[in-house]
VOGU-3710 file (C-alpha; in Angstrom, 3 decimals, decimal comma):
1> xxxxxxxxxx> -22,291/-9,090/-48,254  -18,917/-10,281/-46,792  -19,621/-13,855/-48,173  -15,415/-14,657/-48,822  -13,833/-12,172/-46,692  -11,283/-14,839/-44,574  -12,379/-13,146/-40,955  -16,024/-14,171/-39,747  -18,156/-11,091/-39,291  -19,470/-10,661/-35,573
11> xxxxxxxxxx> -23,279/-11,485/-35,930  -22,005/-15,265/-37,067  -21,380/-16,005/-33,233  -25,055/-16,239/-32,503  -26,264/-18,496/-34,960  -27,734/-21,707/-34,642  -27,368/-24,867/-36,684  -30,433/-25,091/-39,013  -31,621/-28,813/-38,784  -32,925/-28,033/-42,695
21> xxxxxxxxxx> -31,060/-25,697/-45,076  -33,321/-22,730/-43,760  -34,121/-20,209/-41,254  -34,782/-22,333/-38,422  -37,589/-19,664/-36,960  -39,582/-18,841/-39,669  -38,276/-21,242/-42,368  -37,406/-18,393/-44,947  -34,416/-20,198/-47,231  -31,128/-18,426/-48,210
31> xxxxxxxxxx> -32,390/-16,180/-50,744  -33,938/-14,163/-48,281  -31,270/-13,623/-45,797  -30,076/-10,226/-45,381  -26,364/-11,430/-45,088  -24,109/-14,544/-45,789  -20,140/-15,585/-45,137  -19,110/-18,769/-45,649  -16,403/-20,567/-43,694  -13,694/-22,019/-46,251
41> xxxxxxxxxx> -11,034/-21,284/-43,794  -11,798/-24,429/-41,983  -13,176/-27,017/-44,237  -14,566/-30,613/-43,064  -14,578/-34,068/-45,051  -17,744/-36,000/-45,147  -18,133/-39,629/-45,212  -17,294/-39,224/-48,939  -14,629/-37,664/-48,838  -15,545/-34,451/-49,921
51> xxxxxxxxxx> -15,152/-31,242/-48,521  -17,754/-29,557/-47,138  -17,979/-26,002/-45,353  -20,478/-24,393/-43,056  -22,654/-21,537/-44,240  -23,943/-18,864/-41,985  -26,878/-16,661/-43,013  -28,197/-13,967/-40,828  -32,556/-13,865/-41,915  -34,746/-10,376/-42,211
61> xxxxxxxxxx> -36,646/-12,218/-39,295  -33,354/-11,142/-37,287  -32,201/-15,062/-36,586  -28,902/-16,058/-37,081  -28,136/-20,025/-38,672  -25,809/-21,935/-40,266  -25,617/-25,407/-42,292  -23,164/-27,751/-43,796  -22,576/-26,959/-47,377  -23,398/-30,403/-47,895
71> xxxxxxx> -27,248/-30,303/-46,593  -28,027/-27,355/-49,412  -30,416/-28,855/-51,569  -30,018/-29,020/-55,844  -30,775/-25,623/-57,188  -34,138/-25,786/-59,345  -33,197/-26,314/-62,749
//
């Protein structure tokens, strides 16, 4: 996976944002994507303050999404 490699790969320009942190068409979570890149080139600040970045994750159903950084939930303990 090309997950911090600085150039975007070319299936992130037909994602869509996930409303939850999952595969928006058949709700599969990260684990399961095929492929990942995150975007720290161009980071945002939240109302907090805090950085945040998006995270684009291409599913083994064949969508494309991406979240805020911010919206992944805890990992289980």
């Amino acid at each position: 996976m090309e997950v911090f490699d600085p150039t975007p790969p070319p299936w992130v320009e037909d994602t869509v944002h996930a409303r939850g942190f999952c595969c928006p068409q058949c709700q599969a979570g990260p684990r399961q994507a095929l492929r990942a890149w995150i975007n720290r080139r161009s980071p945002v600040l939240g109302d907090d303050r805090r950085r945040k970045w998006q995270e684009f994750y291409q599913c083994e159903c064949g969508q494309g999404w991406w979240a805020w950084s911010s919206d992944r939930p805890p990992s289980p303990q």
